[in-house]
N, C-alpha and C positions, 0 to 999 in steps of 0.2 A: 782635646786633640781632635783635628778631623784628618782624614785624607785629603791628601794633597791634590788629585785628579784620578778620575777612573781606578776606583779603589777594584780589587779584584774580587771576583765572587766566593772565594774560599782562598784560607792559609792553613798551610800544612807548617805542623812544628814540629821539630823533632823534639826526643823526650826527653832524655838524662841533661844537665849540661845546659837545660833551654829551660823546659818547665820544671822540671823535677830538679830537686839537689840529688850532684851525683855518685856513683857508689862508688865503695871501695876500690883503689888500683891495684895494686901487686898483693892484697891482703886478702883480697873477696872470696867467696867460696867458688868461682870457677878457675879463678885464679890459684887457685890453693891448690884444685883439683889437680888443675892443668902441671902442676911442679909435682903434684903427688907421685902421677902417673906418667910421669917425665916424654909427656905430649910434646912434638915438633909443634910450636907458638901458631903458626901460620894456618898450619892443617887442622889444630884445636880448634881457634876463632871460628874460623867457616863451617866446622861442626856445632861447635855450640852456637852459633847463631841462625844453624839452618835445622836446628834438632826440633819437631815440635814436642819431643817427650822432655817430663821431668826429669830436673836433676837427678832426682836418686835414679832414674832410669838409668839418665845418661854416665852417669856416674858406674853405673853398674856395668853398662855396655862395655866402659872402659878397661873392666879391670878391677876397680877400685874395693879396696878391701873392706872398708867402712861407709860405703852409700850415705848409710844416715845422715853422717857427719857432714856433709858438703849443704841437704836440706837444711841443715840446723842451723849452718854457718849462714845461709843465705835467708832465713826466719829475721837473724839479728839482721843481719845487713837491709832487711828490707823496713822494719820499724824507725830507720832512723832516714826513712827517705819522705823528704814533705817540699812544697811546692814551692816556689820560690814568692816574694812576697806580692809580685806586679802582679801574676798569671790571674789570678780571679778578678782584676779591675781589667786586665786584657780582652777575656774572652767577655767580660761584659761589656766591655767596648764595639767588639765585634759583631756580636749577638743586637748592638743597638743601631747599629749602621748596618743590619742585615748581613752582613759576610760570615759565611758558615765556617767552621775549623774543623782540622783531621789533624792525628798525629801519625808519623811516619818516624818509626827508628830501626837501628840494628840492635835486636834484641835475643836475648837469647831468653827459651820458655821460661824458666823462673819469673820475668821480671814483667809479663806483660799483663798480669792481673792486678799489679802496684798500679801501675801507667792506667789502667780503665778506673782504678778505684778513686785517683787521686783526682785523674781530669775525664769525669764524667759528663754523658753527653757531647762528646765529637761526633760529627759524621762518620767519621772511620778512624779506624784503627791499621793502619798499615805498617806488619812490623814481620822481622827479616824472618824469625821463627815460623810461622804462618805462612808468607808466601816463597821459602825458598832462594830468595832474592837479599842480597845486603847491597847497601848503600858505597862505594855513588854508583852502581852498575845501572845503566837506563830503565832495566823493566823495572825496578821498584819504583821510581815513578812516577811512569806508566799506570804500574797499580793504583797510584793515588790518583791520577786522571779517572780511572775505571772505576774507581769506588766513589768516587765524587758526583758520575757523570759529566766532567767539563774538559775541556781540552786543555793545553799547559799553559795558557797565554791566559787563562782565567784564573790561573793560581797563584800564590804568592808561598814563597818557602821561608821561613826563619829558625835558623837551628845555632849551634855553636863551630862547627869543624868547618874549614874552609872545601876540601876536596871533597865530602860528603853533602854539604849542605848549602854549599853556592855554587861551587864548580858542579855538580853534577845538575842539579837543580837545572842549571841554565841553561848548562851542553841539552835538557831535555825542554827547553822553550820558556821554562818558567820564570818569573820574577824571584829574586833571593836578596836577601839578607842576612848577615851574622850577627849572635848578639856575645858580647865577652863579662861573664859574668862576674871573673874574675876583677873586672876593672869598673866593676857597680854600673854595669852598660845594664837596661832592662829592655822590655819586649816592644813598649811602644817607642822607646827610640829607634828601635833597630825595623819596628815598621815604619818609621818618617823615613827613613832614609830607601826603603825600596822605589828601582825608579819606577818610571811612569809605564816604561815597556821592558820587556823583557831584554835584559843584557846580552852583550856576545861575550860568548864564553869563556874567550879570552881574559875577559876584563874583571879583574878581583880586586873590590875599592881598598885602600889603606886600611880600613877599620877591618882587621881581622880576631882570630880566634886562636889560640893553643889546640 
């Protein structure tokens, strides 16, 4: 594969869903939490996505009668999280056409020591726990502009979720793509397909994501 024209100097991916295989839905241990301690859904997510403390912390803060159990739950959950099969021929792709990579997700603290361990060596690490920020809101971003040192028209976004990972991406100047992994789509397809400049934001190709 090469690029097509004017490849961008950095791609930001996001993590679960993109590189990582993703976790647990209604079964996981924040989700467990979340029903334990019969959390309003909405008010949860934005907590545990902007929590930089541990589970058993957060857990604790909640209420929760057994802390442990939520670490524990999220021990198993995290052993059976591994990369998906492209990502190591991707980022060696990149890494050989010079374009540096970051990953950028909404992560709640448990999960963002999986994410460094599995895709080692990114320029950054931009993730909702850390900077207060979840996805598609524009400063997160922003942050990947800031951590990168480039502006958004030098970056290129490929993630899984359309509002998160193309819609917001775009609305913030930058090139995007989606990759659907459900439908055996991988990472350097869903890079041949970003275009050449960055899209208006309006505009969400056919090829989308769950």
């Amino acid at each position: 594969m090469a690029w097509k024209a004017d490849p961008p100097e950095a791609v930001v991916f996001d993590a679960f869903g993109t590189l990582i295989t993703a976790v647990p839905g209604k079964d996981g241990a924040y989700q467990t939490l979340a029903r334990d301690v019969a959390a309003e859904p909405i008010d949860f997510r934005r907590s545990a996505l902007t929590c930089p403390a541990s589970l058993h912390e957060f857990a604790f803060s909640l209420g929760a009668s057994d802390p442990a159990k939520y670490q524990r739950m999220l021990e198993s959950e995290l052993e059976g999280c591994t990369l998906y099969d492209d990502v190591r021929d991707t980022l060696a792709f990149l890494r050989a056409t010079g374009v540096r990579y970051a990953v950028c997700s909404n992560l709640a603290s448990g999960y963002g020591g999986k994410v460094r361990e599995l895709v080692p060596g990114a320029e950054a690490y931009v993730f909702s726990y850390e900077t207060g920020l979840v996805k598609p809101e524009s400063g997160i971003y922003g942050a990947c502009c800031e951590a990168l040192g480039l502006p958004p028209e030098k970056i290129a976004f490929i993630g899984d979720t359309p509002s998160m990972d193309f819609q917001g991406p775009t609305a913030a100047g930058m090139r995007a793509a989606l990759v659907t992994r459900k439908a055996g789509d991988g990472l350097l397809a869903a890079i041949s397909r970003l275009p050449r400049t960055p899209t208006a934001p309006a505009s969400l190709p056919g090829h989308g994501a769950s």
